[in-house]
Structure formats: structure tokens, C-alpha cells
C-alpha positions as CSV (number, residue, x, y, z in Angstrom):
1,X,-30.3,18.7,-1.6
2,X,-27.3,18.0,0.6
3,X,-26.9,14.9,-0.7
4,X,-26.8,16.3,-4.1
5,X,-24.3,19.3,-3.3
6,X,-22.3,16.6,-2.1
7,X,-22.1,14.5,-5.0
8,X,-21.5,17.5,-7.4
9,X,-18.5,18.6,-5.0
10,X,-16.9,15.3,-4.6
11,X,-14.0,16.2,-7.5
12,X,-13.0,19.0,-5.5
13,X,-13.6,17.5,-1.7
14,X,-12.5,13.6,-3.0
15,X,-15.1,12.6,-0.9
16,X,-18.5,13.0,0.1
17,X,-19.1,16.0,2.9
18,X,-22.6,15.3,4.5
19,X,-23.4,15.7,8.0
20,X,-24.1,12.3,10.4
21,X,-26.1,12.0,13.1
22,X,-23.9,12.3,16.4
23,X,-25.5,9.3,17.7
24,X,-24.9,6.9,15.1
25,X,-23.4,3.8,15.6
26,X,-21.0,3.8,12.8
27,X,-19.9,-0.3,13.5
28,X,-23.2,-1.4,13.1
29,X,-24.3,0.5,9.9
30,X,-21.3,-0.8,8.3
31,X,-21.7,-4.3,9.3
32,X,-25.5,-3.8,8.3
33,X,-24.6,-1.8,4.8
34,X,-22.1,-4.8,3.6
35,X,-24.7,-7.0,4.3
36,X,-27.5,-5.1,2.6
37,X,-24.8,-4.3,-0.5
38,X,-23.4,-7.5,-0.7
39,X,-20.2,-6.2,-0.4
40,X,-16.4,-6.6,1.1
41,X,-14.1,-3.9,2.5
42,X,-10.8,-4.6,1.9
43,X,-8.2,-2.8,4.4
44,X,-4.1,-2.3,4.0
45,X,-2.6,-2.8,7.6
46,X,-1.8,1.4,7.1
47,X,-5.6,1.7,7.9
48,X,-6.5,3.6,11.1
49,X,-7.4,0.5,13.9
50,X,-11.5,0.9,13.8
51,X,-11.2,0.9,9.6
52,X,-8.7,-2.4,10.2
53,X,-10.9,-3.9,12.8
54,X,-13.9,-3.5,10.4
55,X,-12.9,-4.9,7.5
56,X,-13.1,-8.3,5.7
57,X,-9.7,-8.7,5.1
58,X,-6.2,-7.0,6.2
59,X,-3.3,-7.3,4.4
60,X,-0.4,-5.7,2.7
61,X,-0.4,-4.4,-1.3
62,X,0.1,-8.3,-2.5
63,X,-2.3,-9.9,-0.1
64,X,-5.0,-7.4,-1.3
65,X,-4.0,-7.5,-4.8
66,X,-5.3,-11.5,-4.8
67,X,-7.5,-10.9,-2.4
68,X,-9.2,-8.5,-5.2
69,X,-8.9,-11.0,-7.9
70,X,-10.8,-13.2,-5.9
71,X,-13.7,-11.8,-4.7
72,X,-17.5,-12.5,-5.2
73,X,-19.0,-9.4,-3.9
74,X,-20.9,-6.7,-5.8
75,X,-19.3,-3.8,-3.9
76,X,-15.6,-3.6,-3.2
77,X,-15.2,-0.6,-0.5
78,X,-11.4,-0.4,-0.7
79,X,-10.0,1.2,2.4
80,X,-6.4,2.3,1.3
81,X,-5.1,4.9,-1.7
82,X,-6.2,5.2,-5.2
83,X,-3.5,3.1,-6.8
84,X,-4.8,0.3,-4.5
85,X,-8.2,0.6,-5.3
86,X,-7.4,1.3,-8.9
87,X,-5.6,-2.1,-9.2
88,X,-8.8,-4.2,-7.2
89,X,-10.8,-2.1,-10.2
90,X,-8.4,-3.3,-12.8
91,X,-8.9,-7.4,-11.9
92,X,-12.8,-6.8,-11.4
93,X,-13.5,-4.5,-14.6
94,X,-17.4,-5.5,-14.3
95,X,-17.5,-4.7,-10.1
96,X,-18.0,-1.4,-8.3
97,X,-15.3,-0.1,-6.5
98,X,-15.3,2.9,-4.3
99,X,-12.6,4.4,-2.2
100,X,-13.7,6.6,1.0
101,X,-11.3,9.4,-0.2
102,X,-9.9,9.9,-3.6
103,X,-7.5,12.5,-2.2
104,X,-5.8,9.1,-0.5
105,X,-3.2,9.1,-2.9
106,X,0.4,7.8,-2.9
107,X,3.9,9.8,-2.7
108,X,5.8,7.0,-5.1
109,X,2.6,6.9,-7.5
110,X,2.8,10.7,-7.6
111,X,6.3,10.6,-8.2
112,X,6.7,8.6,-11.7
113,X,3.9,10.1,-14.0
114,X,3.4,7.6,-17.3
115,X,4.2,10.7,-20.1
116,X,7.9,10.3,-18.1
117,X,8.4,7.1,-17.9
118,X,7.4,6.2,-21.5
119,X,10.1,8.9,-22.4
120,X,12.4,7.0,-20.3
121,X,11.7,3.5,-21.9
122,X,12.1,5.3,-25.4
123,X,15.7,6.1,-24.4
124,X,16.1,2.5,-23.6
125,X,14.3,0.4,-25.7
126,X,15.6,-2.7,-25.2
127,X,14.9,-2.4,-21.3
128,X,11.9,-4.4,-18.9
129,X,10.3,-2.4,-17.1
130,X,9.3,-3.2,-13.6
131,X,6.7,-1.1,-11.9
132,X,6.1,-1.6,-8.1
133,X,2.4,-1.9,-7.4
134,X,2.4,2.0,-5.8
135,X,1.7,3.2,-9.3
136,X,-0.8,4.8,-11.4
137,X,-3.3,2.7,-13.7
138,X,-1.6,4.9,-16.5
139,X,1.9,3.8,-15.6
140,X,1.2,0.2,-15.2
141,X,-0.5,0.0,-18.4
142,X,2.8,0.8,-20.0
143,X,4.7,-1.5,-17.9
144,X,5.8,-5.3,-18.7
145,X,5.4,-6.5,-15.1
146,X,4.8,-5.0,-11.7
147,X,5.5,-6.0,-8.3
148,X,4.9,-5.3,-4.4
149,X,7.7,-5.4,-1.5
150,X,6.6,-8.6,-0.6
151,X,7.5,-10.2,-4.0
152,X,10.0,-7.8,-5.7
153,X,13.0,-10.3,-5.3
154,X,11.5,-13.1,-7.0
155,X,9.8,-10.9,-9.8
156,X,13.1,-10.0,-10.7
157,X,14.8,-13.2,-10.4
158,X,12.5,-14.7,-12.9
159,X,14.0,-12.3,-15.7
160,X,16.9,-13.5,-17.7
161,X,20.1,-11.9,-16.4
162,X,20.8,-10.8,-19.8
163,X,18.0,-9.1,-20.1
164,X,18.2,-5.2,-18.6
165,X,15.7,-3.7,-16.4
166,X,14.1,-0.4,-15.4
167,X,12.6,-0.7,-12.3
168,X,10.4,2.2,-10.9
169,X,9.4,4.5,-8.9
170,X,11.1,3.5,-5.6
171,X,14.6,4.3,-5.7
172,X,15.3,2.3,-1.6
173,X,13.4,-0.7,-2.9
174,X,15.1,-0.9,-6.3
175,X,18.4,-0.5,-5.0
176,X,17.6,-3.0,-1.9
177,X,16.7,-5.5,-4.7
178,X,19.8,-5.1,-6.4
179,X,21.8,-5.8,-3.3
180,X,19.0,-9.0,-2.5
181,X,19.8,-9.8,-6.5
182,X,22.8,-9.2,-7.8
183,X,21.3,-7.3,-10.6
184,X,22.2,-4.2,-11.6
185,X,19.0,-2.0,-13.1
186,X,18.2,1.4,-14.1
187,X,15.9,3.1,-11.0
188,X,13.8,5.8,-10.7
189,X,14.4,8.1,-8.3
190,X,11.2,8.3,-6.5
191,X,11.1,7.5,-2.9
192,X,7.8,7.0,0.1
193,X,7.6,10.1,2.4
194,X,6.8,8.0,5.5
195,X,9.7,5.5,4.8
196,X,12.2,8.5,3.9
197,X,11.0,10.1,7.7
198,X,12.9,8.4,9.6
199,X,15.8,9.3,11.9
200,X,18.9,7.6,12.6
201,X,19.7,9.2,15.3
202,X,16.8,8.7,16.7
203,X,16.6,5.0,15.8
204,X,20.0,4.1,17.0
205,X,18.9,5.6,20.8
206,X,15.5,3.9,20.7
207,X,17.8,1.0,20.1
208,X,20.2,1.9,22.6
209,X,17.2,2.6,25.4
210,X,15.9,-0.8,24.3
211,X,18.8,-3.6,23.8
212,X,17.0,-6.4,23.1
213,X,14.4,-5.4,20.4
214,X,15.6,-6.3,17.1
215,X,15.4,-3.9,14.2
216,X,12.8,-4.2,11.5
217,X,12.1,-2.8,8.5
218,X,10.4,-2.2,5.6
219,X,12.2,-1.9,1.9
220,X,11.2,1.2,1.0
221,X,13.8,2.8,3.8
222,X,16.8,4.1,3.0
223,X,19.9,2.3,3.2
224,X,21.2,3.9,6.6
225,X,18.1,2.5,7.9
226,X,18.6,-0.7,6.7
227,X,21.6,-1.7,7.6
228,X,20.9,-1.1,11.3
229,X,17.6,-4.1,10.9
230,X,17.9,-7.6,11.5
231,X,15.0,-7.9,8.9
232,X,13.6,-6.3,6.3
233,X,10.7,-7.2,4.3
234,X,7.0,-6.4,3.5
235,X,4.1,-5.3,6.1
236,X,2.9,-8.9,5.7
237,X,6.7,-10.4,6.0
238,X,7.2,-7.9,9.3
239,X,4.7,-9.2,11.0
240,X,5.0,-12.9,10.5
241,X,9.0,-12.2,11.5
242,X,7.4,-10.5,15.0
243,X,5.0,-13.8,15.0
244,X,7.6,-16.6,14.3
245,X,11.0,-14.8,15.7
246,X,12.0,-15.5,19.8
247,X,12.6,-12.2,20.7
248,X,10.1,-10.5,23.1
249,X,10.6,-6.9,21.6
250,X,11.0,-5.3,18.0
251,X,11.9,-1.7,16.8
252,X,9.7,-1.4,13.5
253,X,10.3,0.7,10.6
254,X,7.4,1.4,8.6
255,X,4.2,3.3,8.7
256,X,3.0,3.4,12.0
257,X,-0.8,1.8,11.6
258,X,1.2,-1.8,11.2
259,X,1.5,-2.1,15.2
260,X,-2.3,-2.6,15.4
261,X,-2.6,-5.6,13.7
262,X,1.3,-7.0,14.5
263,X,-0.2,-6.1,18.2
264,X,-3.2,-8.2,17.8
265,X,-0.7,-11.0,15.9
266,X,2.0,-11.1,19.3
267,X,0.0,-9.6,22.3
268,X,2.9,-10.6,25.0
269,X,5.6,-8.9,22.9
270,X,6.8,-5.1,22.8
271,X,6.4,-3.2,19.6
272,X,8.1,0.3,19.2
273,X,7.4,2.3,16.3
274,X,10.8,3.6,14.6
275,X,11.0,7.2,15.9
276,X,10.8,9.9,12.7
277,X,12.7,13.2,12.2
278,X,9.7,15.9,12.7
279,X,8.2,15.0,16.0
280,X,4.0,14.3,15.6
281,X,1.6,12.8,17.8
282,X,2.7,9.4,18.1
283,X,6.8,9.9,17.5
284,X,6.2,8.1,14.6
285,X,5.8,8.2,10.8
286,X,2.6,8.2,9.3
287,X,1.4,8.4,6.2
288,X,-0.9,11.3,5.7
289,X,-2.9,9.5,2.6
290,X,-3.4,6.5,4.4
291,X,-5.2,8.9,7.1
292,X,-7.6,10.6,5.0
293,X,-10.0,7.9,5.4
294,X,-11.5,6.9,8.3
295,X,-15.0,5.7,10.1
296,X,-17.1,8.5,8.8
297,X,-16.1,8.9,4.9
298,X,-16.1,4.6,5.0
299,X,-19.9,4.3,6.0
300,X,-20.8,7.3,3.8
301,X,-18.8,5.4,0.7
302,X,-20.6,2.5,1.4
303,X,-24.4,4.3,2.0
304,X,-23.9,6.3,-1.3
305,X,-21.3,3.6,-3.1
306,X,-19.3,6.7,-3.8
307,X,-16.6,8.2,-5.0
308,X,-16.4,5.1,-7.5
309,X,-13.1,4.1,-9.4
310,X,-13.1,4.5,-12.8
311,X,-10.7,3.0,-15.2
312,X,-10.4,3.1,-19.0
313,X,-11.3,0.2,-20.9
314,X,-8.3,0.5,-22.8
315,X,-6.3,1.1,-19.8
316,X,-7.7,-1.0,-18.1
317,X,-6.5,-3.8,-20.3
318,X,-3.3,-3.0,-21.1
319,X,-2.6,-2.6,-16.8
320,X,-4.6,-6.0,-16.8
321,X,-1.1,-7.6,-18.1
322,X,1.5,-6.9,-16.1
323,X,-1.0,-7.5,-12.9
324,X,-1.3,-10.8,-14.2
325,X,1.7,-12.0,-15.2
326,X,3.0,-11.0,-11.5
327,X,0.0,-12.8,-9.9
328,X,1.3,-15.8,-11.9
329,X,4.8,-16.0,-11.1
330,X,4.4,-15.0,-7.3
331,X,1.7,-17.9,-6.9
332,X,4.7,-20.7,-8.4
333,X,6.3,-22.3,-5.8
């Protein structure tokens, strides 16, 4: 019966609400249910550490977007937000994928809704458009290519420079690219809450109380930000800077769940998350979506293979495109 009120309530809770046994051992029913279900759980590095430390694979939106593509399991237990899991559904049409929390949602997806930005590309109907990867099935299905942080620069360096170009929905990463460029394109202004949190203030005394880290951030910050790092780049490219750079200590500007596995990547090395405005628990800035899930919803959405992601057929398709044709230009050398 619980089970059943559960499943009946999972539009309006985005997740299944059932009581677990204090006592159970939540690492070793998951390890047991992926075995069972023949199925992977694919993590983003925003992921709290036991959900990272658990899964199959880690990455950032591009590593998990081929990781997706590739995969031979039956069950895909996505461990991020929607338009993540939405995207893994989009490249395995025939596969079930569930996501522990559909309330896991996404500030920049939120902010560019399709009905908008098709009335934008009416207005300028000779433009590209370029969606980043933090976007709804919906808005990529209307899109000619999309992209992730990690390979923004050369998506847009493989269009012709006479051709113009709406890029969308992040406003920091559009403009960063047209800096990284030279290209001047038409952005939405939509922005990430957790990279639009932090302080410069702050930063510049973190900085100041620790002279020797070097400054890195993620894309998606704004300019101020920036201009303060001594590199900027994806989750993926922030960590492999931390991995391959000299210096023992780094200030890093993104969501705050990167340090585990950047941690894990450079034990004998400092990290210090980039301090936000509001002060929260950690000083830091987190993304409340990423949070939703955790150890709890992840072994019931594996148990029950619920909530499941659903796309269109028709959407489905038409997103299908501009997935692909980024997949295929990131993968030339």
C-alpha cells in the first residue's frame, strides 16, 4: 500500500517517499541492485561524495553525455538533474532511465523555455543556434547544435564566421566564448545560481590569506570572477589543471561537490572552495538541485526503477540531432 501511495505521489513529491529500514546498508544494496538490474549509475562530479563514490562513472556534462551513448546496461540510474538524464534518455531511446529526484532540476534549463526561444529564432532567421547542454529536451530539439563548457570553444569555431549565431541560455559562458573566439553572437540572458553566488570580495581575501593558490574557475562565472583565475574551464578541465599544474594549492570556483573527486585526483595539494555571498554550511556555493538526490532516493530509484525519464518520440528525435552532431565534432581531433 505504501509502495503504491508512493508511486501515485511521485508527480507531486519527484521522488518516491517510502520509509527504509534504519539498519540498512545502503552501499551494499546498491552494489547488489546494479548487479541484479544490470545496470550503471552515472554520477556528475556535483554529486554528494557517497552518490560519487558509488557510481560507475564520474564526470562532467560531456564526459557523461558519451559515457551515455555508450553504454550496454539495461538500467541507466542517472545521478544528476533532469536535463542530464533527459539527454542519456535521448541517446538510448530503447533503455530505462530513472533519475532519484525529478525535482533535480537546472537554473539555466529553467531559464530559456523552448515557446521563447523559437520566438527568438523567428526574429532572426538566418541565425545558428547553439544550446549548452543545461537545457530542456524541448529546447534542444529546436536547436542546430548544442554544447558543454568543456567543448563550447571548438563547437563554435567549427561554424563559418560568416555565419551568425544565437547562443543560449548562459549569458557568462556565451560571452567568455566570445572573448576565447572572437565571435560576436546574440546571448541569452540566463545565468547558473551557484556560479552567479560568488563574492569577490570574498575571493580576493581568500586569495590574499592564501598567496600561493592559483585561481580557478568554471565558465559559467561572471566576468569579475574570471579575470581574477589563472584558469578557467570545465569540472573535467579543473581538475586535470589541479592534476597536471605545479602549484601545491588552488582557489576553485565552481559548485562545491568538485573538491571530492579533485581531492581524491591530488591528495598532497590544498583545495579551497571559492567563498559565496550568503554564508551556508560549507562557505561555499552549492547547487541546491544537485543536492536533492542522495543515498536514500538513489537505492529506492534503483529498487523500484523509478521516477523513469520520458521523452517524446518526436522530441526525442529532433534533440537526437544536435546531440549528435556535437558528439561528432568534439570527438575530431
Amino acid at each position: 500500500m505504501e509502495l503504491n501511495k508512493a508511486i501515485e505521489n511521485i508527480q507531486e513529491t519527484g521522488f518516491l517517499e517510502i520509509n527504509i529500514p534504519k539498519n540498512i546498508d545502503l552501499v551494499a544494496e546498491i552494489i547488489k541492485l546494479k548487479k541484479e538490474k544490470n545496470a550503471v549509475i552515472l554520477a556528475h562530479y556535483y554529486q554528494e561524495p557517497a552518490i560519487q563514490d558509488i557510481a560507475d562513472f564520474v564526470g562532467d556534462s560531456l564526459q557523461l553525455s558519451y559515457k551515455a551513448a555508450e553504454v550496454d546496461s539495461d538500467l541507466i540510474v542517472f545521478a544528476g538533474v533532469h536535463f542530464m538524464a533527459e539527454t542519456a534518455k535521448i541517446l538510448n531511446p530503447q533503455k530505462k532511465v530513472v533519475l532519484p529526484d525529478l525535482n533535480a532540476g537546472c537554473s539555466l534549463a529553467e531559464s530559456c523555455e523552448a515557446k521563447d526561444l523559437q520566438a527568438l529564432k523567428d526574429k532572426h532567421p538566418d541565425h545558428l543556434v547553439i544550446t549548452y547542454v543545461n537545457t530542456s529536451a524541448e529546447v534542444k530539439a529546436i536547436s542546430d547544435l548544442c554544447c558543454t563548457s568543456s567543448n563550447a570553444k571548438k563547437i563554435v569555431d567549427s561554424i563559418p564566421l560568416d555565419q551568425p549565431i544565437i547562443f543560449a541560455p548562459d549569458r557568462n559562458l556565451g560571452a567568455w566564448i566570445q572573448k576565447e573566439t572572437g565571435r560576436e553572437m546574440l546571448l541569452w540572458d540566463g545565468a547558473c545560481v551557484v556560479h552567479e553566488a560568488f563574492s569577490i570580495d570574498k575571493l580576493l581575501n581568500t586569495h590574499q590569506a592564501n598567496p600561493n593558490a592559483k585561481i580557478i574557475a568554471h565558465p559559467e562565472s561572471e566576468d569579475h570572477i574570471l579575470k581574477t583565475a589563472e584558469y578557467i574551464g570545465s569540472t573535467a578541465g579543473l581538475i586535470n589543471y589541479a592534476k597536471t599544474n605545479p602549484a601545491k594549492e588552488f582557489i576553485v570556483a565552481t559548485e562545491a561537490g568538485i573538491l571530492h573527486e579533485m581531492q581524491k585526483e591530488v591528495p598532497n595539494k590544498k583545495l579551497i572552495p571559492a567563498p559565496a555571498v550568503e554564508d551556508n554550511s560549507c562557505a561555499c556555493s552549492e547547487c541546491p538541485y544537485m543536492k536533492l538526490n542522495n543515498m536514500q532516493k538513489l537505492y529506492l530509484c534503483m529498487k523500484y526503477e523509478l521516477p523513469e525519464i520520458q521523452v517524446p518520440q518526436d522530441i526525442q528525435e529532433k534533440a537526437l540531432i544536435p546531440i549528435q552532431r556535437m558528439l561528432d565534432i568534439s570527438s575530431k581531433k
